[in-house]
N, C-alpha and C positions, 0 to 999 in steps of 0.2 A: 565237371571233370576236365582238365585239361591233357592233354596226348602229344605223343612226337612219335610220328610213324617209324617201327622198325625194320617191317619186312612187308613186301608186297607183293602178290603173286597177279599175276598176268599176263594176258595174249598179247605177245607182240610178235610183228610183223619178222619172221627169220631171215637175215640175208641170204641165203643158198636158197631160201626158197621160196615161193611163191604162195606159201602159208602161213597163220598164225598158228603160235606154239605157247602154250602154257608154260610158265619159267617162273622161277622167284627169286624176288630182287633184296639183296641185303641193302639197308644206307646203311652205310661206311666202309661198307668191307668191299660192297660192287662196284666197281665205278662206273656200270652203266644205268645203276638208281636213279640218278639226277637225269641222265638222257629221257628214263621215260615219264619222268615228271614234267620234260618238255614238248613231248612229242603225244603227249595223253589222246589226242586227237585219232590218232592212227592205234592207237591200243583200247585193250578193254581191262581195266582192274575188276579181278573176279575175287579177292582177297585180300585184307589189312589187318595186319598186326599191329595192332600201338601200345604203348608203355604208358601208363597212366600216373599222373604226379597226383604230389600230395593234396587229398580233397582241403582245398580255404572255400571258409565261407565266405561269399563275399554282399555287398551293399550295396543298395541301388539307390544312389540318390540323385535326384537330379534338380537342376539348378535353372533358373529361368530370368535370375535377376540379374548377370552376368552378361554384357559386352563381349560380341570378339576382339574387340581392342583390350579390354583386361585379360581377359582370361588370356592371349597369345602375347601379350605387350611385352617387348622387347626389352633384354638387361640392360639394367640403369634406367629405364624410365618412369615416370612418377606414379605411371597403374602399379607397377610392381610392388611399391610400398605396403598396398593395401592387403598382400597376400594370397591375392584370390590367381594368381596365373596357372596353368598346366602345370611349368616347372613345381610348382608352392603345393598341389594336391597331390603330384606324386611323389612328391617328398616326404609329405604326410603319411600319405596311407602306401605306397608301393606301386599302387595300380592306378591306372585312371584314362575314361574314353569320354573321347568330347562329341557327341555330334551336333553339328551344328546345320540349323536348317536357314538357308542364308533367303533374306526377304528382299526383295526388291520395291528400294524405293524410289518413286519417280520426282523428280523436284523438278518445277516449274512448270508451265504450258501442255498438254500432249498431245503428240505431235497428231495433226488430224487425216482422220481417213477419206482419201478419196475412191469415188466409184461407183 
């Protein structure tokens, strides 16, 4: 289920006073909602409203034959032909997360340890 907060209730610090105070914050009508989304640190959210969007199924496929050079390959260049970019799967289905677990690889000599 995916959500977008509406309303938030929370202690935040009062300017007159030396206290926190219980309040609730509209996004969009309050304008000091986004304040405490920044200041989260010094507040406590004791309450969240969210609006819940339409349930998608969705699929989990993952892919392991795929290059970061393809799948990220810049427009116009010759990975892209093959169809396989970012751009090319969320075009397809709508959605799409890449994680990429980046390897490190050493080429040549290494370097040696002293001590």
């Amino acid at each position: 289920m995916t959500g977008t907060r509406t309303t938030s209730r929370a202690a935040a610090a009062a300017a007159a006073r030396s206290a926190y105070v219980v309040r609730t914050f509209h996004r969009g009508s309050d304008k000091e909602c986004e304040a405490l989304a920044a200041h989260i640190g010094r507040g406590l959210v004791v309450e969240v409203v969210l609006r819940a969007g339409e349930e998608i199924p969705l699929r989990c496929r993952s892919r392991t034959d795929l290059t970061s050079d393809e799948l990220f390959a810049a427009p116009g260049s010759a990975l892209v032909r093959r169809g396989n970019t970012f751009a090319d799967f969320l075009d397809r289905t709508g959605r799409v997360e890449a994680i990429w677990f980046a390897s490190r690889t050493v080429r040549g000599p290494r370097p040696r340890r002293t001590g």
